[in-house]
N, C-alpha and C positions, 0 to 999 in steps of 0.2 A: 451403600456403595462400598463402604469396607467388604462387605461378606461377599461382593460381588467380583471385588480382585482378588482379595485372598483366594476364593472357591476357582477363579481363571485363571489364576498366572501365577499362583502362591507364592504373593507377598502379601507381606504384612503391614499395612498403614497404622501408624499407632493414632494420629491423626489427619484430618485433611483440610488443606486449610483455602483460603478465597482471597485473590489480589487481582487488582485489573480484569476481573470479570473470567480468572480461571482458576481452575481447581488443581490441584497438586499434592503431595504427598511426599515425604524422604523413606529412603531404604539404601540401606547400609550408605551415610549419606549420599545416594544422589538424589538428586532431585527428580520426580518423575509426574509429569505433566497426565493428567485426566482430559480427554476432549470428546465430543461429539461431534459427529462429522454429519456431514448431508450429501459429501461424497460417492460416488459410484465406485464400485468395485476396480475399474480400470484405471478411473484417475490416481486413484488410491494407489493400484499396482503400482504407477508408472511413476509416485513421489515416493513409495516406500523404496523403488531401485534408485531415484535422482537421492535420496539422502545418504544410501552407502556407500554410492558414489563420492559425494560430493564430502563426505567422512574420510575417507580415504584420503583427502587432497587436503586433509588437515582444519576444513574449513568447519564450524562449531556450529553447524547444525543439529539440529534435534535427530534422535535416530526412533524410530518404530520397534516396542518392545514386541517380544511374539510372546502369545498364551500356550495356556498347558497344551496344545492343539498343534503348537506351532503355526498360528496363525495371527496376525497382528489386529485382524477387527473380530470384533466381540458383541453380541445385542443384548441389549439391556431395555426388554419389553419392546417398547417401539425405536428406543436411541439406538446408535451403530456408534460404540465405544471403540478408543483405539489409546494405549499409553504412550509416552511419549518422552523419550530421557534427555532431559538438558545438558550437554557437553559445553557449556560454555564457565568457564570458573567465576567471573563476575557478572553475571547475567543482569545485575541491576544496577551495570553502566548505560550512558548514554550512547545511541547510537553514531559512529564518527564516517567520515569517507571510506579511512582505512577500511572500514566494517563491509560500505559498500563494496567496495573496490575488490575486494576477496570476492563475491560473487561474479564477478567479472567472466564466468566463462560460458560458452555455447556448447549446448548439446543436440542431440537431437531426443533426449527421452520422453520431455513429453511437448505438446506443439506450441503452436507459437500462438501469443496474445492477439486477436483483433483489437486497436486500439481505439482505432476509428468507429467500428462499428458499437464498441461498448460505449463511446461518447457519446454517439448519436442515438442512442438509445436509452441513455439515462436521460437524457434531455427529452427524447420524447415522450417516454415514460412519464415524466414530470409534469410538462407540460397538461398531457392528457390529465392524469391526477388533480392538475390545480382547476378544471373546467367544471369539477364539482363544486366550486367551495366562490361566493360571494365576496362577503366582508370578512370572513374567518379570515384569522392568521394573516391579520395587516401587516406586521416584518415581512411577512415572504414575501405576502401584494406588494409590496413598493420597493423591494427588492429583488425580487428574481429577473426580472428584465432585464436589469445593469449584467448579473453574472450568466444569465446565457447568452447574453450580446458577449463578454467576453468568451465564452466557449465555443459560443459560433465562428468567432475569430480564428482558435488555435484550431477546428475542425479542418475552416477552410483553407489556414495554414499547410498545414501537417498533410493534406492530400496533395501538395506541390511537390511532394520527395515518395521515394520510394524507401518507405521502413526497412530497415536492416534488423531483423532483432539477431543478438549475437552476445545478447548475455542473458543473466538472469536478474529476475526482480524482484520485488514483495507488493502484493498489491493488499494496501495496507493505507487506512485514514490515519486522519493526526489523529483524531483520540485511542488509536489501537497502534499507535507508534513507539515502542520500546522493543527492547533487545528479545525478552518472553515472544513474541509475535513476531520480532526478523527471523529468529532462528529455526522457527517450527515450520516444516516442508511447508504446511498445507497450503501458507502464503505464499509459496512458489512462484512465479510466473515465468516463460520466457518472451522477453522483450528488449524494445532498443536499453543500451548499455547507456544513457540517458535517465532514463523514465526513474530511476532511484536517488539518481540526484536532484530533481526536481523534487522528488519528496521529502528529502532528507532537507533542500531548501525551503520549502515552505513549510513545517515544522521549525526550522530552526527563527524563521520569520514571524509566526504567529505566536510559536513556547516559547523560544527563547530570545537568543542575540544571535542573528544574523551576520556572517562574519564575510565582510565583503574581500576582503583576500581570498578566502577560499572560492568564491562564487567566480572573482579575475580567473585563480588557477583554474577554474574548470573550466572558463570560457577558451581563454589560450592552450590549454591543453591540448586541446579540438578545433583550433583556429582553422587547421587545414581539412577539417570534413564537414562540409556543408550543411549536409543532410543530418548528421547529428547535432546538430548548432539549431536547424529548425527545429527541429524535433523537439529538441531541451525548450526552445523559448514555446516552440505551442504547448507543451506540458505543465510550464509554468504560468501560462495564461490559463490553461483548462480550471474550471474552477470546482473538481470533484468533494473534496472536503465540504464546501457550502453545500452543497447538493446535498450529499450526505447525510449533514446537518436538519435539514429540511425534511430529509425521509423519513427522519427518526422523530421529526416536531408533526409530522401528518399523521405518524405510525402510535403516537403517545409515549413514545420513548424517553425523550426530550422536549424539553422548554422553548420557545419561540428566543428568549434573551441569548441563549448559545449562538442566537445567529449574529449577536452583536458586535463580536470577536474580528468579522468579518466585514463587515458594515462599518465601522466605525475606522478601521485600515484600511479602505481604499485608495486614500490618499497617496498613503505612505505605501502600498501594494504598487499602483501605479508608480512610481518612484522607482521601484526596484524594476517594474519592468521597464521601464525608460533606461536604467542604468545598462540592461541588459542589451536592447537595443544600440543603445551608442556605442556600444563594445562589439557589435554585431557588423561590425562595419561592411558595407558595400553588398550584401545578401540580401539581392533584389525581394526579396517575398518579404523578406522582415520589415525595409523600406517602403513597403508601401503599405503600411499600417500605421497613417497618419496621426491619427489622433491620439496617438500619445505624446508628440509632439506638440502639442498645444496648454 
């Protein structure tokens, strides 16, 4: 890989090093990110223009290095290599609102996320997958019911409102949740101006400490727009993270015990969305999702 930058974009890696499952390198200190993409040529265009954009507006996104070619993607045998410079100074803080919040804007570069249809789809997906499998992988047997009963919930939610997307996002699991992975385009999405607080939530609920002030502030913040208010609470029921989880314990990626994490929080899960709900007040779709009242 060294002789492979040097020979395309000449620099020099003295060495290369592996964190969180990516590769990287310094030159003249910065930092510059190694990734393999699966990308197509267009999408690619169309985040290499959202990141000089979004550079401009000061915001500490990853910017797309060009090679000797003047070209930002590179093939390396059968991989589509692309480098990737980190503009952020502490890159190995935690991710905060504020962080979100900076991505707050719409454009129109590249299109907007189906939300609904990728839920619906990971679930069937799933589904279908588990009709292979018996007695294997008792965790999921006895659990996945409970979390597509909840996803089936925020599905049939969320198709009550008309999505607005009007910012951007990261579509991005808890185990790929830090600053490395918000900042680099290719996690890009555009979607409701929601969908990152939800995940910045649930992270903060299963890593860390959950900080119910902020979760108030974000409710009141949005008190007067409906349709975002559903939106956030069926995000926060969708249970992608476990799904996830699952794909990589089918996939032999992962251990069946990672699903524990999730399993073992229900309780205390449910809890937060009931807090959510009583703060939701009077939002006939919310209300009528009894059973967390009980």
């Amino acid at each position: 890989m060294k002789n492979f930058i040097k020979k395309n974009y000449n620099l020099n890696p003295k060495k290369i090093y592996k964190k969180n499952n990516q590769y990287f390198f310094f030159s003249n200190s910065e930092k510059i990110y190694i990734i393999k993409t699966k990308k197509d040529k267009d999408e690619l265009n169309k985040l290499f223009q959202l990141s000089n954009e979004l550079y401009k507006y000061n915001i500490p996104v990853m910017t797309f290095i060009l090679n000797n070619n003047g070209e930002y993607l590179c093939k390396k045998d059968s991989d589509s290599i692309i480098l990737l410079k980190n503009n952020t100074i502490n890159d190995n803080e935690n991710i905060t609102l504020d962080d979100i919040f900076k991505y707050n804007i719409n454009t129109d570069i590249i299109k907007e996320y189906n939300i609904v249809s990728e839920w619906e789809k990971n679930i069937d997906d799933l589904e279908n997958e588990m009709t292979e499998y018996n007695k294997e992988f008792p965790t999921i047997q006895n659990s996945l019911d409970y979390f597509i009963g909840l996803s089936e919930n925020a599905i049939q939610l969320i198709k009550n409102i008309k999505i607005i997307n009007d910012s951007l996002g990261h579509n991005l699991y808890l185990n790929e949740y830090n600053k490395d992975n918000y900042n680099n385009p290719l996690n890009i999405i555009k979607t409701n101006r929601m969908y990152d607080i939800s995940k910045y939530l649930k992270y903060k609920f299963y890593f860390d400490v959950i900080n119910y002030d902020e979760l108030y502030y974000v409710i009141k913040n949005n008190i007067n727009d409906i349709d975002n208010l559903i939106f956030f609470f069926s995000a926060m029921l969708y249970q992608d993270d476990y799904f996830e989880c699952v794909k990589n314990i089918l996939n032999g990626i992962s251990e069946e015990k990672e699903l524990l994490i999730y399993i073992k929080n229900i309780n205390k899960y449910e809890e937060l969305l009931k807090y959510i709900k009583d703060n939701l007040h009077n939002i006939k779709y919310i209300e009528d999702i009894t059973w967390l009242d009980y």
